[in-house]
mmCIF file of the C-alpha atoms, coordinates in Angstrom:
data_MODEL
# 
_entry.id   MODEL 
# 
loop_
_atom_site.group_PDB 
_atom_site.id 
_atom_site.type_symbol 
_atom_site.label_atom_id 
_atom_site.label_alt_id 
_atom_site.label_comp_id 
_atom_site.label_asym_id 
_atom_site.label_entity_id 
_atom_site.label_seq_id 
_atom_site.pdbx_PDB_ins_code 
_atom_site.Cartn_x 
_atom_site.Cartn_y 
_atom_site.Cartn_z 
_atom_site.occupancy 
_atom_site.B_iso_or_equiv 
_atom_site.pdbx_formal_charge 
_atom_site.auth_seq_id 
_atom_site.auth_comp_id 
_atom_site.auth_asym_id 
_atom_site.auth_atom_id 
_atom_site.pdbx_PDB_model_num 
ATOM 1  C CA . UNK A 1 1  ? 7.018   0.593   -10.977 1.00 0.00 ? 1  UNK A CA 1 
ATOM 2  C CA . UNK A 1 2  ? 8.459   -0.962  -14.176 1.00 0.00 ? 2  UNK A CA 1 
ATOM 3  C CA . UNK A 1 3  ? 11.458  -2.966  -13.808 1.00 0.00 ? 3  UNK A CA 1 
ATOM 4  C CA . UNK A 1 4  ? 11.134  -3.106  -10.160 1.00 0.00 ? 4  UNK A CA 1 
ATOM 5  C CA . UNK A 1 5  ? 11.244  -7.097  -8.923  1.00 0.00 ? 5  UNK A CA 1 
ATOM 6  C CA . UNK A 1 6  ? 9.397   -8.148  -5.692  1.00 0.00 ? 6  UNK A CA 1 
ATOM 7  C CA . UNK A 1 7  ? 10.152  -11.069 -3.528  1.00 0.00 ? 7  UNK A CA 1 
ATOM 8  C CA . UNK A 1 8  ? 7.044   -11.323 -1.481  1.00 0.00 ? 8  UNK A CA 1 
ATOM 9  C CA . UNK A 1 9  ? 3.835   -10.187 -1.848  1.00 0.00 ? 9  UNK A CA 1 
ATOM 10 C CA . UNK A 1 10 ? 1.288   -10.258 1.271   1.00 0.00 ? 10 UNK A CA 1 
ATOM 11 C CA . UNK A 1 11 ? -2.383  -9.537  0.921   1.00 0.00 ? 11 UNK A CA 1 
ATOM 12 C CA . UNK A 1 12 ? -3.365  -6.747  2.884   1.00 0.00 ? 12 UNK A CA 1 
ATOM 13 C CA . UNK A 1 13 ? -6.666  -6.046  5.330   1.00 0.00 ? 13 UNK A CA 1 
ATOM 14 C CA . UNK A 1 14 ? -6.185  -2.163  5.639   1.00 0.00 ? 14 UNK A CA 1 
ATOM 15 C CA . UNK A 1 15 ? -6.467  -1.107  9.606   1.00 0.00 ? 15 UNK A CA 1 
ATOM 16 C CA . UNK A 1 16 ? -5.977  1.856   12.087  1.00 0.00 ? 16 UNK A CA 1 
ATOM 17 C CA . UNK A 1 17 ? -3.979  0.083   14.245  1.00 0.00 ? 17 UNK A CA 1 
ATOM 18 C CA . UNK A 1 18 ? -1.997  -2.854  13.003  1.00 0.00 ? 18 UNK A CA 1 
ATOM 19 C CA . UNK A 1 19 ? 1.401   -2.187  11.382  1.00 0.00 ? 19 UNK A CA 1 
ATOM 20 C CA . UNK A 1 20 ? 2.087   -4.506  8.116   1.00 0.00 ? 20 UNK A CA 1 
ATOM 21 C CA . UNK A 1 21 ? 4.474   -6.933  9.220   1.00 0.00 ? 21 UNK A CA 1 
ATOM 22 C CA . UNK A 1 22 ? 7.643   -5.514  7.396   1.00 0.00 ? 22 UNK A CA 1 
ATOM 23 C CA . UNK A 1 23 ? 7.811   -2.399  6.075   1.00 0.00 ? 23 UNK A CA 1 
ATOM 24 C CA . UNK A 1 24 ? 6.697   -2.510  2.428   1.00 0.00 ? 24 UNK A CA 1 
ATOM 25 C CA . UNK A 1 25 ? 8.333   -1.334  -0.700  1.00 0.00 ? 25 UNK A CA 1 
ATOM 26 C CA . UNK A 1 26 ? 5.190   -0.858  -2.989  1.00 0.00 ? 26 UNK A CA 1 
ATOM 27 C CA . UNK A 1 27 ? 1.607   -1.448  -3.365  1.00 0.00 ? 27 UNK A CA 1 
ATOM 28 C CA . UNK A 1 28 ? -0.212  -3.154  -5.257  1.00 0.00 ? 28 UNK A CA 1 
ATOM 29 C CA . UNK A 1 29 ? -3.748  -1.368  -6.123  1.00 0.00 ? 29 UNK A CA 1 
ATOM 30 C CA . UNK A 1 30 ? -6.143  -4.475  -7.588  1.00 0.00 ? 30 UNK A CA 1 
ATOM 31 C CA . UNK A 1 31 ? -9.425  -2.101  -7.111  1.00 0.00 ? 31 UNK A CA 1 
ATOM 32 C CA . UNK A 1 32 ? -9.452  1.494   -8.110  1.00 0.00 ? 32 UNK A CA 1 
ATOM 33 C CA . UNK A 1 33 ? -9.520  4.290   -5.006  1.00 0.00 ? 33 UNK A CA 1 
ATOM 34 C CA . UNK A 1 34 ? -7.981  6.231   -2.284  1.00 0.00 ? 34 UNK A CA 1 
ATOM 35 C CA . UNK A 1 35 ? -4.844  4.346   -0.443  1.00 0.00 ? 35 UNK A CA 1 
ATOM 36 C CA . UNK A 1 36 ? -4.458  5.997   2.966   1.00 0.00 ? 36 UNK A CA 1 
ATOM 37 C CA . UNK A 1 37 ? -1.132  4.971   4.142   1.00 0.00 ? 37 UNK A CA 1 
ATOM 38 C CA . UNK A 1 38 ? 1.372   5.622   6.849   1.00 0.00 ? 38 UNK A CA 1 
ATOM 39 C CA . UNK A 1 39 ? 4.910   6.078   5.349   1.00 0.00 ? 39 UNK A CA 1 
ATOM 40 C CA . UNK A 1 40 ? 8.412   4.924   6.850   1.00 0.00 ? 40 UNK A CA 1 
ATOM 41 C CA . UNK A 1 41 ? 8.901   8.242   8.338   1.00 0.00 ? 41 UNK A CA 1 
ATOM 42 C CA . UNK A 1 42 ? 5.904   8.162   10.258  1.00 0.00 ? 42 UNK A CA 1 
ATOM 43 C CA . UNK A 1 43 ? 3.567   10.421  8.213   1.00 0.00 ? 43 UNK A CA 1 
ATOM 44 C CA . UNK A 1 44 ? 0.073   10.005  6.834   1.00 0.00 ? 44 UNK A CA 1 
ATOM 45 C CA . UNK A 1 45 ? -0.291  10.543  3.450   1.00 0.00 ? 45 UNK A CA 1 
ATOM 46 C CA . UNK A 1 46 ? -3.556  9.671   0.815   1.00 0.00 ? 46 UNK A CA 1 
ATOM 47 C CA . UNK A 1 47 ? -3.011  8.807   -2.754  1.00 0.00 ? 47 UNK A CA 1 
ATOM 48 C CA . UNK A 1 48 ? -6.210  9.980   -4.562  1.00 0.00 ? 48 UNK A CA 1 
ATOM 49 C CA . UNK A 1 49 ? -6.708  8.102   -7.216  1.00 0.00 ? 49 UNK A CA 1 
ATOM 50 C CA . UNK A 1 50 ? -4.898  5.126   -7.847  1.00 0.00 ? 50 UNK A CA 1 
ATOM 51 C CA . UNK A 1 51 ? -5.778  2.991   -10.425 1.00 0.00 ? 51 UNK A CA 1 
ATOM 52 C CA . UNK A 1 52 ? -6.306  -0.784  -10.754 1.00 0.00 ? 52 UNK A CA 1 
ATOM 53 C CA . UNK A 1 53 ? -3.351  -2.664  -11.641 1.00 0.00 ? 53 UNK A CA 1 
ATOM 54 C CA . UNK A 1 54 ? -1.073  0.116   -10.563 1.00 0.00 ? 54 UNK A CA 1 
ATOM 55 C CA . UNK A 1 55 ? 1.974   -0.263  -8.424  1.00 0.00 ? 55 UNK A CA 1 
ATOM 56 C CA . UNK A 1 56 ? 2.797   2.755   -5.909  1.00 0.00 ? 56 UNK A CA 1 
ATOM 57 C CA . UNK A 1 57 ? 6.374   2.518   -5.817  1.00 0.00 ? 57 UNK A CA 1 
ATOM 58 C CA . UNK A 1 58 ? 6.368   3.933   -1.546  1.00 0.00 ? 58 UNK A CA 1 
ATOM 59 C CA . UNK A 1 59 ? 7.114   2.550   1.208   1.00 0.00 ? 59 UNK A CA 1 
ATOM 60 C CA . UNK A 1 60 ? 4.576   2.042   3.948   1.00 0.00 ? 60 UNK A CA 1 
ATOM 61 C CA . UNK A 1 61 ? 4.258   0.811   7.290   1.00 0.00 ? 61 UNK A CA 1 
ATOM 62 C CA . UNK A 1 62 ? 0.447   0.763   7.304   1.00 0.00 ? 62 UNK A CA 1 
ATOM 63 C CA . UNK A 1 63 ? -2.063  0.706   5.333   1.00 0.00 ? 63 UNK A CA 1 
ATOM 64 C CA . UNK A 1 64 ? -4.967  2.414   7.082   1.00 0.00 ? 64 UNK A CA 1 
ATOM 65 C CA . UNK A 1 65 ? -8.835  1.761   7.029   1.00 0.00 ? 65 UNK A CA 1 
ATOM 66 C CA . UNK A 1 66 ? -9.978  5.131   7.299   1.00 0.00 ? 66 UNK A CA 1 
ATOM 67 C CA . UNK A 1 67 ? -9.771  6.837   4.425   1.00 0.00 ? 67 UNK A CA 1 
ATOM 68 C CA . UNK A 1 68 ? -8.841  3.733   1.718   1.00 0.00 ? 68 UNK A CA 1 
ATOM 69 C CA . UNK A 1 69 ? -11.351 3.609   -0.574  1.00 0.00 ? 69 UNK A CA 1 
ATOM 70 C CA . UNK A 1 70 ? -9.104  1.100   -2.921  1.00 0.00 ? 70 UNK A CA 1 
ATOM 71 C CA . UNK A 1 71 ? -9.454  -3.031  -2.704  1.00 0.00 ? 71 UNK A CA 1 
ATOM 72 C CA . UNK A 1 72 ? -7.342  -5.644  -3.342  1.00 0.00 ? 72 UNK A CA 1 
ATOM 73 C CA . UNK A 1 73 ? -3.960  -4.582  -2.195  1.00 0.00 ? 73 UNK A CA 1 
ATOM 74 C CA . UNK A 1 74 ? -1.007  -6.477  -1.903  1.00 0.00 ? 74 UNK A CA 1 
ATOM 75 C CA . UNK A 1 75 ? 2.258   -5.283  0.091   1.00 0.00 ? 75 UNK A CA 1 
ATOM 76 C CA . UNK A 1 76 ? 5.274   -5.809  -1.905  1.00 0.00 ? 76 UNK A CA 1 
ATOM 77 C CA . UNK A 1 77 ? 8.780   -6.113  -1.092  1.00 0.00 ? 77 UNK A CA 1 
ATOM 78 C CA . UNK A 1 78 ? 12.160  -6.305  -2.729  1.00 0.00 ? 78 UNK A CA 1 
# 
């Protein structure tokens, strides 16, 4: 999101199980795909399409194997 400034930025291994360890304020999409995610409010949501070097401006709890399709995120936070 433009004009948006992080403070930390965490590499992320996508997984069905494992929380993020802070809830994230955007993603970071390095390879082009699908980002399955689990939101703050406890829903599952895909974003189809996201493209490399894109920001999704959400924020997430997990980021879930099963159905990501993108590569190289990075949890950001403010």
């Amino acid at each position: 999101m433009a004009g948006t400034i992080y403070g930390t930025a965490t590499p992320v291994t996508p997984s069905d199980t494992e929380n993020l360890p802070r809830l994230c304020t955007g993603i970071y999409v390095g390879g082009a795909g699908a980002v399955t995610v689990v939101m703050a409010n406890g829903d599952t949501v895909t974003f189809a399409g996201a493209l490399a070097g894109s920001t999704l401006p959400i924020q997430a709890r997990r980021i879930k194997a099963s159905g990501t399709t993108a590569t190289l995120l990075v949890a950001l936070e403010n």
